[in-house]
BADOVEX-916104 format. One line per 5 residues: their letters; for each residue x, y, z of N, C-alpha, C. Coordinates in nm, 2 decimals, padded with zeros to 4 digits. Last residue first. Layout:
BEGIN
A	X Y Z X Y Z X Y Z  ...
***
This chain:
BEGIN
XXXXX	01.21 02.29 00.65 01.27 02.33 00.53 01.43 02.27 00.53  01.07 02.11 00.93 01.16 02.26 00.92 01.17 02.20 00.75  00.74 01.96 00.91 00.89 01.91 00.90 00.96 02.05 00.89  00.51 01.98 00.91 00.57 02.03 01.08 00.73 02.07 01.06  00.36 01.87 00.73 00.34 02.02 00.74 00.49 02.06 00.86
XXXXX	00.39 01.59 00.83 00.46 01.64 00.70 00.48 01.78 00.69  00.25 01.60 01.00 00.40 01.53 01.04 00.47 01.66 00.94  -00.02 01.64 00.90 00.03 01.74 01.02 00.19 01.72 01.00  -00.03 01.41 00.78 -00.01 01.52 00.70 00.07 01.60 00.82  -00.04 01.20 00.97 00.10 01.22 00.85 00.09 01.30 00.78
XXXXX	-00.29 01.28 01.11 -00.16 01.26 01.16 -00.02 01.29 01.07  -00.41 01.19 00.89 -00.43 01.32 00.92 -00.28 01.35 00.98  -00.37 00.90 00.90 -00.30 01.01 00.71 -00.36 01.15 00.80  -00.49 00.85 01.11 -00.31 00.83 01.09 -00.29 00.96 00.96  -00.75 00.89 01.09 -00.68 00.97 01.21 -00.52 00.93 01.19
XXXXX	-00.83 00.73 00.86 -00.84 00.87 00.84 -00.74 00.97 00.97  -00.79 00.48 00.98 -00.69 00.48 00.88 -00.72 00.70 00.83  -00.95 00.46 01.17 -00.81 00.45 01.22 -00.75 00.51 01.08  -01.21 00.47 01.02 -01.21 00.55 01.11 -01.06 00.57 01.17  -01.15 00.25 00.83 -01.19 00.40 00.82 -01.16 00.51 00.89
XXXXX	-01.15 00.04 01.04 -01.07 00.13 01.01 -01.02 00.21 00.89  -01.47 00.04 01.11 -01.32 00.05 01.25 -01.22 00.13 01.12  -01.57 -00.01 00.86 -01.61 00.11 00.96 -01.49 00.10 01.00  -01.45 -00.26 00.82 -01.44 -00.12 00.72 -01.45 00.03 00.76  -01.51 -00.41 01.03 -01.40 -00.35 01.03 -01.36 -00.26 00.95
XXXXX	-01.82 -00.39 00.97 -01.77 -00.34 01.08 -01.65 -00.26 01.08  -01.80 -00.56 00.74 -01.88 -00.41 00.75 -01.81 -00.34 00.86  -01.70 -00.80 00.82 -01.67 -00.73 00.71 -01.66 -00.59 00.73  -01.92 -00.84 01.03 -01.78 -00.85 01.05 -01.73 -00.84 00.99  -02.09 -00.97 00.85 -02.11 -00.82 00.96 -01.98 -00.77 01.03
XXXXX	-01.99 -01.18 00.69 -02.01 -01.01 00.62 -02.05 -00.91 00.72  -01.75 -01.26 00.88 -01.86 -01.30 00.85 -01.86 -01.17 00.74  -01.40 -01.36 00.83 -01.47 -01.30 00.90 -01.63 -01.30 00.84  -01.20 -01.51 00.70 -01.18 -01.57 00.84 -01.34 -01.46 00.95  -01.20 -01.44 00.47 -01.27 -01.55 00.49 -01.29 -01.60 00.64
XXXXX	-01.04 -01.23 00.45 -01.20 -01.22 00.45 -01.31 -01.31 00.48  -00.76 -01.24 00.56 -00.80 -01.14 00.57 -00.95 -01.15 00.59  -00.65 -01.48 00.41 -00.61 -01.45 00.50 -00.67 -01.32 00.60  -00.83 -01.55 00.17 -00.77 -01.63 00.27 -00.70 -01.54 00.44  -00.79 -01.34 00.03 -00.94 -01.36 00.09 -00.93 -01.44 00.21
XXXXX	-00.51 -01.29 00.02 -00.55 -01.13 00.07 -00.73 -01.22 00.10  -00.45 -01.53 -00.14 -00.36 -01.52 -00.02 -00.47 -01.36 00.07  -00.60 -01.48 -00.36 -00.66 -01.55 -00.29 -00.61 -01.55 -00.15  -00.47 -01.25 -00.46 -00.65 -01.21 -00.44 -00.69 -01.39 -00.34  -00.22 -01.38 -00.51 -00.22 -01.22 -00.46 -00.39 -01.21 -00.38
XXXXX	-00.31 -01.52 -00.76 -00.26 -01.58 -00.59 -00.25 -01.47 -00.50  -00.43 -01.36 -00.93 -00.50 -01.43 -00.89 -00.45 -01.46 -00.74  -00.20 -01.13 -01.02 -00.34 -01.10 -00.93 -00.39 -01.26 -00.84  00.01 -01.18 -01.15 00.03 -01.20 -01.00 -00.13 -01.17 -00.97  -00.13 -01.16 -01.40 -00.04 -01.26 -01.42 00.01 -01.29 -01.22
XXXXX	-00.18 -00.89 -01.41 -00.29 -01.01 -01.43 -00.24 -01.17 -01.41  00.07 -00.73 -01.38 -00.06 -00.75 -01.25 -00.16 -00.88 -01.28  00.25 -00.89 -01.58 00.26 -00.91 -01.46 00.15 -00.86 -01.36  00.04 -00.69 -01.79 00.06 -00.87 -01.78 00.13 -00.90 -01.68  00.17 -00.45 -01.74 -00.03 -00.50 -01.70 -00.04 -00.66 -01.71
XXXXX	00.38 -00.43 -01.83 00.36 -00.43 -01.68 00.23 -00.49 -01.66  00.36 -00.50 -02.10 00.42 -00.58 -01.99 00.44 -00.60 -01.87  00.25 -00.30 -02.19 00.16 -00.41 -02.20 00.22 -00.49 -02.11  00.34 -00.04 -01.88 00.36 -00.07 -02.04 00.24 -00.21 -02.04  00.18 00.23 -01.68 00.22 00.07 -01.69 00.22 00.05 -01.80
XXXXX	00.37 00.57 -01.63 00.24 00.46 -01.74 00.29 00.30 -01.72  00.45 00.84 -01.47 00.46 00.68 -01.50 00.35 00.57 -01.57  00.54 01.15 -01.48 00.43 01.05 -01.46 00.51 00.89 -01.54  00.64 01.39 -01.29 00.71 01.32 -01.39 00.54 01.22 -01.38  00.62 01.75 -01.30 00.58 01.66 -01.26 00.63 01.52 -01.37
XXXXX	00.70 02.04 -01.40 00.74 02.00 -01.27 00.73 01.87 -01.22  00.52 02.06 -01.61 00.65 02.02 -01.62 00.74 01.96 -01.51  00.19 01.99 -01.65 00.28 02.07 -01.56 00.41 02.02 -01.57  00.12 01.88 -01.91 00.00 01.98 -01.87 00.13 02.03 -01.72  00.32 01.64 -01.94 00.27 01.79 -02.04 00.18 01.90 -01.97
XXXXX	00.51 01.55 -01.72 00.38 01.56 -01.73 00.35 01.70 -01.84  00.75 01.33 -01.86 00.79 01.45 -01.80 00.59 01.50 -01.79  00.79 00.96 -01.85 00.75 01.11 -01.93 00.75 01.22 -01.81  00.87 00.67 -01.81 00.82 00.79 -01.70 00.85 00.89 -01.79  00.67 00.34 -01.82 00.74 00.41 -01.92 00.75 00.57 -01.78
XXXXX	00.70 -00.01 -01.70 00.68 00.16 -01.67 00.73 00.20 -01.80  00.82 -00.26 -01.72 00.68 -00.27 -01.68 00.63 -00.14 -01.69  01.11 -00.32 -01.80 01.00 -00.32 -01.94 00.84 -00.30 -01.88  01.28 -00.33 -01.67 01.20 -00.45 -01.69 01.09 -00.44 -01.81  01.36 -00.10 -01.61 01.43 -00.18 -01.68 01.44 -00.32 -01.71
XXXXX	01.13 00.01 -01.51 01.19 00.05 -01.58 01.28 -00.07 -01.72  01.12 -00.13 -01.27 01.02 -00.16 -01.34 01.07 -00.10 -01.47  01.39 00.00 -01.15 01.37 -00.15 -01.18 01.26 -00.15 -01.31  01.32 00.31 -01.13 01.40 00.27 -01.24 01.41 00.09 -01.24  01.09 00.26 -00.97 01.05 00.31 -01.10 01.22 00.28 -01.23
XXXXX	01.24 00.20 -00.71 01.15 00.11 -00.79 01.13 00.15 -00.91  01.33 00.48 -00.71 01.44 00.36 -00.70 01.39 00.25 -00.78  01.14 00.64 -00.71 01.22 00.62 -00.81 01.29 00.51 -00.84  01.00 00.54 -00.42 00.94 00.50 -00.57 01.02 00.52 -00.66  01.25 00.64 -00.24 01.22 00.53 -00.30 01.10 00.47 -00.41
XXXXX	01.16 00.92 -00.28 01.34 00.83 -00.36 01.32 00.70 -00.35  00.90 00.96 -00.22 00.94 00.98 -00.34 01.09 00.93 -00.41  00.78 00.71 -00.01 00.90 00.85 -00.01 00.92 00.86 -00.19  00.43 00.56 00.03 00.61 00.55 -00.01 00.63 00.71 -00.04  00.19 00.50 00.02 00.29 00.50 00.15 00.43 00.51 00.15
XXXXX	00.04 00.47 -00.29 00.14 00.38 -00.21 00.19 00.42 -00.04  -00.03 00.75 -00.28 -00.15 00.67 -00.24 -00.10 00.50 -00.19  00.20 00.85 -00.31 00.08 00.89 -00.18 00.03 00.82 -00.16  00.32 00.77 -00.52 00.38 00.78 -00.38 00.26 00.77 -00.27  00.16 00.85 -00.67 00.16 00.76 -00.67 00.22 00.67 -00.56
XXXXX	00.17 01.14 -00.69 00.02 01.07 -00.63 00.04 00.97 -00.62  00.41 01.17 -00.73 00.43 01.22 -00.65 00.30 01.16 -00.60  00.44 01.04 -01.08 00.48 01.01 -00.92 00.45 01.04 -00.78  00.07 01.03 -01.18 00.21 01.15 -01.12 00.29 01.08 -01.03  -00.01 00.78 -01.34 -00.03 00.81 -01.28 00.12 00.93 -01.23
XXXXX	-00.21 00.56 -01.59 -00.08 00.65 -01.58 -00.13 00.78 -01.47  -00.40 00.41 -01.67 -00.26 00.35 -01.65 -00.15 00.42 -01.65  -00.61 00.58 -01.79 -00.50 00.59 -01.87 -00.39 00.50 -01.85  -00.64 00.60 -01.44 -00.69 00.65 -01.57 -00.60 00.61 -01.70  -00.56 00.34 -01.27 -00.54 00.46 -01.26 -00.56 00.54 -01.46
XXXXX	-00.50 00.11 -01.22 -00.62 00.09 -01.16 -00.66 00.21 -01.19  -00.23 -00.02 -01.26 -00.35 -00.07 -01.37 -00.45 -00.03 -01.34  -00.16 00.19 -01.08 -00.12 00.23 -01.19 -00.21 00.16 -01.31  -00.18 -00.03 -00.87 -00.23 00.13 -00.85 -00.22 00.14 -00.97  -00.03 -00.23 -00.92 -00.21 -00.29 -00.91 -00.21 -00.12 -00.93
XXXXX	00.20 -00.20 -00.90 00.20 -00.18 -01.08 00.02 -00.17 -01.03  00.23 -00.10 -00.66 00.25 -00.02 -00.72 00.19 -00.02 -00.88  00.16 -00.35 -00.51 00.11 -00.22 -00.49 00.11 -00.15 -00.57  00.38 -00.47 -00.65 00.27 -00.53 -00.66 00.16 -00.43 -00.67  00.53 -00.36 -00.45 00.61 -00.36 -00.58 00.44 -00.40 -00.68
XXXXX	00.48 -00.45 -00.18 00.51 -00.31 -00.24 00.48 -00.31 -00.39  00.51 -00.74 -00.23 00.39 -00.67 -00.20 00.39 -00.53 -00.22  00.77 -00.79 -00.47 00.72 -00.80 -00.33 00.57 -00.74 -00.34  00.81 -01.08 -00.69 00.77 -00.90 -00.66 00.73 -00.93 -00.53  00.78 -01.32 -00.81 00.88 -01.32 -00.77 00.85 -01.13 -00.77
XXXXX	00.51 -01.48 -00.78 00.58 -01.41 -00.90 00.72 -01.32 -00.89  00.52 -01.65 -00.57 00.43 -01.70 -00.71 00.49 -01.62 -00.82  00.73 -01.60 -00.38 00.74 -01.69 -00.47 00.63 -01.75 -00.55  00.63 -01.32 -00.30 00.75 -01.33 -00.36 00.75 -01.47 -00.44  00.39 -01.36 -00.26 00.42 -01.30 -00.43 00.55 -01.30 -00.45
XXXXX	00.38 -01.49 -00.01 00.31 -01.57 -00.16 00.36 -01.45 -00.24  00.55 -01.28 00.12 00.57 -01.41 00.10 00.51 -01.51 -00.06  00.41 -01.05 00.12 00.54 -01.06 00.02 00.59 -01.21 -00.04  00.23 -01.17 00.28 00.14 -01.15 00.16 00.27 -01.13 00.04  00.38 -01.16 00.51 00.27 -01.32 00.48 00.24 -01.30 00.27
XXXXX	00.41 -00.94 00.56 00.51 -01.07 00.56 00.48 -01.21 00.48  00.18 -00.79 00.60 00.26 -00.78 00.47 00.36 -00.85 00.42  00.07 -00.96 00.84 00.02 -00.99 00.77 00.10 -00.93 00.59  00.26 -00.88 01.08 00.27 -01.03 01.00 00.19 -01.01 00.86  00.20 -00.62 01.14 00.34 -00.69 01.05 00.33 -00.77 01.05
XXXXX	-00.08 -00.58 01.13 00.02 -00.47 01.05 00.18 -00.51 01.08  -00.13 -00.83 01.29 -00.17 -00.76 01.18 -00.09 -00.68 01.07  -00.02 -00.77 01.52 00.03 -00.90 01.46 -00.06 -00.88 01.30  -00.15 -00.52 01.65 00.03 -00.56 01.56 00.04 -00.63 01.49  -00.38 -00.64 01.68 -00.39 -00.52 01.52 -00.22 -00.54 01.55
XXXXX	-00.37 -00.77 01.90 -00.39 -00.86 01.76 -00.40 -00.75 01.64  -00.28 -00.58 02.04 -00.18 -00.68 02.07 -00.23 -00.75 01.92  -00.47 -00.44 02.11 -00.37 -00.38 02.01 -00.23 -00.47 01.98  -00.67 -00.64 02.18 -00.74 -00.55 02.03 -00.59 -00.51 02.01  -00.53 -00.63 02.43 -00.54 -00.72 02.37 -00.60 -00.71 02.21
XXXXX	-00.55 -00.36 02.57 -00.42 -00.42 02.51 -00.42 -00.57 02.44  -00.79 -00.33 02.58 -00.72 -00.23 02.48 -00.59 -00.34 02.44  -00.86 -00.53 02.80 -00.92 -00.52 02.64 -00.90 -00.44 02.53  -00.69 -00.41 02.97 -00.69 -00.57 02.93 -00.74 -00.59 02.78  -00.63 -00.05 02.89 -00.74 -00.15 02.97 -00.65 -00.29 02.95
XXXXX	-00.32 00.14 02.84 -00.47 00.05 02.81 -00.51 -00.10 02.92  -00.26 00.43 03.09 -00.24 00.27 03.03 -00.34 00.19 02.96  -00.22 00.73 03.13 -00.40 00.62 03.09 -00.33 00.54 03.05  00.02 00.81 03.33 -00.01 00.79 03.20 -00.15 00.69 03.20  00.07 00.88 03.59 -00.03 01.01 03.57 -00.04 00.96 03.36
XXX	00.23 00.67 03.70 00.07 00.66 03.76 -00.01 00.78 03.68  00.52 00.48 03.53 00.43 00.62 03.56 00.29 00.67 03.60  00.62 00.22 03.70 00.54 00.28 03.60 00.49 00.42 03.64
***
């Protein structure tokens, strides 16, 4: 091993050993119940919940991407399923042409009401119930504080990228 790298502590590597099993078990867990309560993955879920949650039920691809964690070809990809499901409509943005926007139809907003409930019990169950309300607060804090030092991070990435 290299002597001039800060290795984590016992107690770093144990906090980072249970935040993995976190940020990948836990989206495995959660596609899992929606794949077979309502047959959508957790992404997919993500997307229509954003969009019932968003002015008008209509949102810019490109914000929509953002605020999902997704590449703009793959939200199209999805956008043309939901599409052809009858859950999106995608218009050209009147106020800037450059931009496309996506509206949840009545039939997209019936599959979020329709996947919410097992969705909301699988995310208390797994995530809220296992913690006190000070231990609620806490982790809000903690990762607040993680989740602001990554999207800074992915902007920088993003600024770095050559043309």
């Amino acid at each position: 091993m290299d002597e001039s790298t800060p290795w984590l502590d016992a107690e770093q590597q144990a906090l980072w050993q249970d935040l993995l099993t976190v940020v990948i078990a836990l989206p495995t867990a959660l596609d899992r119940q929606l794949q077979r309560d309502a047959g959508i993955s957790n992404f997919e879920y993500s997307v229509l919940a954003r969009l019932s949650m968003a002015d008008e039920e209509t949102m810019r691809l490109s914000e929509l991407a953002r605020v999902c964690n997704s590449t703009l070809p793959r939200l199209s990809k999805l956008m043309d399923r939901f599409e052809t499901r009858a859950w999106i409509v995608r218009r050209i943005d009147p106020g800037d042409g450059r931009y496309t926007l996506a509206t949840l139809t009545g039939e997209g907003r019936q599959k979020v009401v329709d996947s919410a409930p097992g969705h909301v019990e699988q995310v208390r169950r797994l995530v809220f119930d296992p913690l006190t309300p000070a231990q609620r607060r806490h982790l809000g804090v903690a990762l607040s504080g993680i989740a602001e030092t990554v999207r800074r991070e992915a902007l920088i990435g993003k600024l770095q990228v050559a043309p």
